[in-house]
N, C-alpha and C positions, 0 to 999 in steps of 0.2 A: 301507844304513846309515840309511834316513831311518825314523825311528820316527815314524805317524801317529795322530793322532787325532780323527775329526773325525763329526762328527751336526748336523742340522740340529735347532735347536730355538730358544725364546725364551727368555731369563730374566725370569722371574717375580718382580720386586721384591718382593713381599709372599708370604713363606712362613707355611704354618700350624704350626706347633708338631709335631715330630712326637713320636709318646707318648712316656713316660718310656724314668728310674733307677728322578736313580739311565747259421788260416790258409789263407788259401786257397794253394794252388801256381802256381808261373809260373816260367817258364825266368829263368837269373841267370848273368852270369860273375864270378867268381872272380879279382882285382885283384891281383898281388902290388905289394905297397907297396915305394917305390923304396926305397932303404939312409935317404934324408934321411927320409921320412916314418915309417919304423921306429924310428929314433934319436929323434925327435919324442916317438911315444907312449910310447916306455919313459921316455924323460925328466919327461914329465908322469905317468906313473905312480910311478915314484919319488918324483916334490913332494909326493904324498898321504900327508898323516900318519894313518896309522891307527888309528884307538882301539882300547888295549888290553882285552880281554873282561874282564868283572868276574866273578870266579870268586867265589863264597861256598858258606863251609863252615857247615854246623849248628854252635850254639854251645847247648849246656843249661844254661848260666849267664851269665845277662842279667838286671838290676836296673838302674833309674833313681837316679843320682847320687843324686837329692831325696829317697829314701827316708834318706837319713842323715840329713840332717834331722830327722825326722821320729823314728826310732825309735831311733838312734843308730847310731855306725861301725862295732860290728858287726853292723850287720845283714846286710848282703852276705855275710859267710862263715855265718852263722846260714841264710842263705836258699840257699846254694849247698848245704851240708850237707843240708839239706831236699830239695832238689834231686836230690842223690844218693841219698837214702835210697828215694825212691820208684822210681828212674830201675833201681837194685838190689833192688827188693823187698824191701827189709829191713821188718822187724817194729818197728823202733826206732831212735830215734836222740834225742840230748840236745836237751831244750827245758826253757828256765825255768820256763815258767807256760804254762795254757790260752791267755791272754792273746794270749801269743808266739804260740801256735800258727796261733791266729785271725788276729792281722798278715800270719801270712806267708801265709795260705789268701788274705788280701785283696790282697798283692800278687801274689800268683801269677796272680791274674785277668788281667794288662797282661805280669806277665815269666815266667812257667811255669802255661800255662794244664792240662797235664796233669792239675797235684794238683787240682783241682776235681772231674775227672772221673774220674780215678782211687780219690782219697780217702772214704772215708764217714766225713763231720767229725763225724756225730750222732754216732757209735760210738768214732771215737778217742779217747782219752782222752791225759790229762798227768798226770805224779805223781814227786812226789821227783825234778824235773828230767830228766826220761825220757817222750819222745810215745812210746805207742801205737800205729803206725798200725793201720788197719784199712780193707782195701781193697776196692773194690766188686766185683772179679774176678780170676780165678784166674790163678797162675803167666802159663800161657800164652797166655792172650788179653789177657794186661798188655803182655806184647813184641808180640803183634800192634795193641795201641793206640799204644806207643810208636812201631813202625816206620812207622805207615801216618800218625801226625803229622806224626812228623822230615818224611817223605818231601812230604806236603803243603807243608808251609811251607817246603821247599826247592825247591820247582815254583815256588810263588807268586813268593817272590823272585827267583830264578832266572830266571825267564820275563819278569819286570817292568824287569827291569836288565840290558840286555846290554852294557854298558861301562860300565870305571870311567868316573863323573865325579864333578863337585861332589858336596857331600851333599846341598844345596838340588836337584838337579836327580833325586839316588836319591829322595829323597824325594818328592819330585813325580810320579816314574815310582809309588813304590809307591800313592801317593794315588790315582791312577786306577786304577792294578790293582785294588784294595780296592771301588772304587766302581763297577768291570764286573762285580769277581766278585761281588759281595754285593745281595742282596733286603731291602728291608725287610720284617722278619716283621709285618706291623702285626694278628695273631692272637694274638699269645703274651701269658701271662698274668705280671705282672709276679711276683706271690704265687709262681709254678712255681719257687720257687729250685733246682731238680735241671736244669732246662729250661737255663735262662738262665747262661751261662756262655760268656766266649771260647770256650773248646774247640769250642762248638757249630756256631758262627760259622765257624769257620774251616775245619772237616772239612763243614760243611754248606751253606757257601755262603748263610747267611739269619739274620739277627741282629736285635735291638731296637741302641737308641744306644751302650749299654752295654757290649755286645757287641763291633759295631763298632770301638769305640775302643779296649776292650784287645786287639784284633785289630793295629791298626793301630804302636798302641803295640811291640808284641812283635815286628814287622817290622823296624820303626825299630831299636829296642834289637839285632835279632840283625846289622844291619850296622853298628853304631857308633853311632848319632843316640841321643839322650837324648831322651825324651818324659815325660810325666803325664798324666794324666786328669784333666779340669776338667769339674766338673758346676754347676748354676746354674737354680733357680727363674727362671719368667719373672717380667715387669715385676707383674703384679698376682697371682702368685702361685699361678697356677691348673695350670702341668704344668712337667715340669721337664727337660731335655734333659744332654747329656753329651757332650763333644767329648775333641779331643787339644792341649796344649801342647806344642809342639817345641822344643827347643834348637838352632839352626843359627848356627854362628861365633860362639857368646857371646849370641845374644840368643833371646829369645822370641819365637812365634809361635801362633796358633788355627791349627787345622785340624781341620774339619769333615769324616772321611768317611762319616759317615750320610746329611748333606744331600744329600753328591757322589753319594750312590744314584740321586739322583733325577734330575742331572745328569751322568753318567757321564764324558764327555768336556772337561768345561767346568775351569776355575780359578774357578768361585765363592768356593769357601770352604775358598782354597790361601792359607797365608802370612798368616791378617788380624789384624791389630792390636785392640783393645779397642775400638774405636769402633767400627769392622767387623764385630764379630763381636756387640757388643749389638745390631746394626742390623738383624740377619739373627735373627730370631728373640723381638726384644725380651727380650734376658737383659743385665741390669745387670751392671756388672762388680763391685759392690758387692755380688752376691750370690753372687760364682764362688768355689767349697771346688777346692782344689786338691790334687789328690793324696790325697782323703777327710780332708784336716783343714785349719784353719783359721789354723795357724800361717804363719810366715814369710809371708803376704799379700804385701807391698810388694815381693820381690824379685821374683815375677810378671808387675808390671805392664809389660802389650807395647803399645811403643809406636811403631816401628820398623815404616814403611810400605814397604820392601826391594819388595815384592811386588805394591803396588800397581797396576801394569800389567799383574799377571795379572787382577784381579778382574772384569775384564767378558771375559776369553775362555771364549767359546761354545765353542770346538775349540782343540788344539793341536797344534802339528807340533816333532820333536826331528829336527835333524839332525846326527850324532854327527861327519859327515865336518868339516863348517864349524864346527861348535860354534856353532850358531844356533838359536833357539827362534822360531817365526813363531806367533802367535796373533790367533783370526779374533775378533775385536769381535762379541757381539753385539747385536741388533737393526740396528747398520749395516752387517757384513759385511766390516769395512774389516781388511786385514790389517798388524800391526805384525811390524818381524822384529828380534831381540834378539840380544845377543854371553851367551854362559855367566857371560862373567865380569861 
C-alpha cells in the first residue's frame, strides 16, 4: 500500500527557460500460535481500513468548465457532437462557421486530442452550417488509432491511481506519472504543426511544453479535475513557456509538468501560486493568456499557498494504509510526514 517515490538529486534554483509554444536456507520450526495471540492478529487486522481501488472508466467527452466562458454554453454539446462525429466516422456533422470548427480543433488539443490526429483541417471544409470532415486515414486504421489511445490513457491513469483519494492527492499521482513517462523532445521544430500535438505526446511518450500540458490537462479532465492551459512570455520577452491551471476544491493552482521532466520524483512545480510560478522561470503573471484568450484575467489569479510544503520535496512517499504523505526536503534531506486531509 505504500506508493514510493524517491531519486537522489539537487534542486536547482535557477531554471533555464525551456523552449517554447524530468535467500539463503537454514533449518526453522514452525510455532503454532496460542488461541490469544490468534485472536490478537485477526483483531489488528480487522482495525485496518482498507482503501478502496479507484476504478476509471474511459470518458470521450471531457471539456474544461472555462471554455464557457470563453465561447459560450453551448459549446460543450457543440464539442461532444464533434466528438462523436469523428469517434463514428461520419463524413459530417452541423458547425456554424469555419470559425467554430478552428475552436473546437483548439480545444481538442487539452480535451480530445484525437481530432488533431485524425483530422486533415487543411482539407475540411464548413458551409451552409455543415463541417466536412476529411480524414487523414482509412476506415480501419481509424479504429485501430482510436482503440490503441483509449487503451493508452487508460494504462496511464490507471497505473498512476490505485485508490480513490482526495482530488489534490489523484492529481499529484498523475503529475508524477506524466513526468517519469515524458522526455523532453528539445529537437522538435515548433513550425512542424502536423508534429506537435497532444496526441503525440501521449502515444509517444516525448513532447515540447505545449504538448505536455494538454496531455496533463486531458488526464485531470478524464477523472473529474477541471484544468486550462496558461501560456506566458518571459520577463524580457525573449521565449515563451506553457503550463497547467488546476481547479482543486474551488481554487486555482500552476502546475508545471514539463519542468517535473527534469525532476521526475520531486514537488517543484506541484500546486504553486503566482508568485511561485513567476519565480521559476521568470514569467510575469501580467503576461499569463489563459486558456488561449485574454478575457476573464482576474478570476485566474492563484493565490492560495495550500501546497506550499510540497515545494522543496526532492522525493515523495504516499501511504494509502495511514493516509500519510512523508516528503524528503531537498538539499537538507530532513523528512516531514503529513495527514491527506
Amino acid at each position: 500500500m505504500l506508493q514510493k517515490y524517491k531519486i537522489p538529486m539537487i534542486l536547482i534554483l535557477s531554471i533555464t527557460m525551456i523552449i517554447l509554444s524530468g535467500c539463503g536456507s537454514k533449518e526453522s520450526v514452525t510455532e503454532v500460535p496460542s488461541v490469544s495471540e490468534s485472536s490478537l492478529e485477526k483483531e489488528t487486522i480487522s482495525e485496518i481500513s482498507m482503501p478502496e481501488e479507484f476504478r476509471f472508466e474511459f470518458n470521450p467527452h471531457v471539456i474544461s468548465r472555462d471554455y464557457a466562458l470563453l465561447y459560450g454554453e453551448n459549446i460543450s454539446e457543440e464539442f461532444y457532437s464533434f466528438c462523436d462525429a469523428i469517434l463514428h466516422k461520419e463524413e459530417a456533422f452541423a458547425c456554424i462557421s469555419r470559425e467554430r470548427l478552428f475552436q473546437m480543433l483548439e480545444i481538442s488539443n487539452s480535451c480530445f486530442p484525437l481530432a488533431q490526429e485524425l483530422i486533415d483541417k487543411e482539407k475540411t471544409t464548413v458551409s451552409d452550417g455543415v463541417c466536412h470532415l476529411v480524414y487523414r486515414y482509412e476506415a480501419a486504421q481509424i479504429d485501430e488509432i482510436i482503440y490503441a489511445f483509449e487503451k493508452k490513457v487508460y494504462d496511464v491513469i490507471q497505473n498512476a491511481i490505485p485508490y480513490e483519494e482526495p482530488d489534490w492527492i489523484k492529481a499529484m499521482e498523475l503529475f508524477t506519472a506524466v513526468a517519469k513517462k515524458d522526455t523532453y523532445d528539445s529537437f522538435a521544430a515548433l513550425e512542424d504543426s502536423l508534429k506537435l500535438k497532444t496526441y503525440r505526446v501521449i502515444m509517444e511518450d516525448t513532447g515540447i511544453c505545449q504538448e505536455i500540458t494538454g496531455e496533463y490537462i486531458y488526464y485531470l479532465l478524464q477523472i473529474g479535475i477541471d484544468a486550462i492551459p496558461v501560456s506566458a512570455l518571459n520577463e524580457d520577452l525573449s521565449e515563451a513557456h506553457e503550463w497547467v491551471l488546476v481547479n482543486l476544491d474551488g481554487k486555482y493552482y500552476h502546475m508545471d509538468p514539463t519542468y517535473a521532466t527534469n525532476y521526475p520524483d520531486s514537488l517543484f512545480f506541484f500546486g504553486m501560486d503566482d508568485i511561485q510560478r513567476e519565480y521559476y522561470g521568470s514569467l510575469p503573471a501580467e503576461n499569463y493568456v489563459y486558456a488561449e484568450s485574454d478575457l476573464y484575467r482576474d478570476i485566474y489569479t492563484v493565490t492560495d499557498r495550500r501546497f506550499e510544503k510540497f515545494w522543496l520535496a526532492e522525493s515523495y512517499e504516499i501511504d494509502h494504509i495511514s493516509r500519510k504523505i512523508s516528503v524528503t526536503e531537498t538539499n537538507t534531506g530532513e523528512i516531514h510526514i503529513y495527514d491527506f486531509e
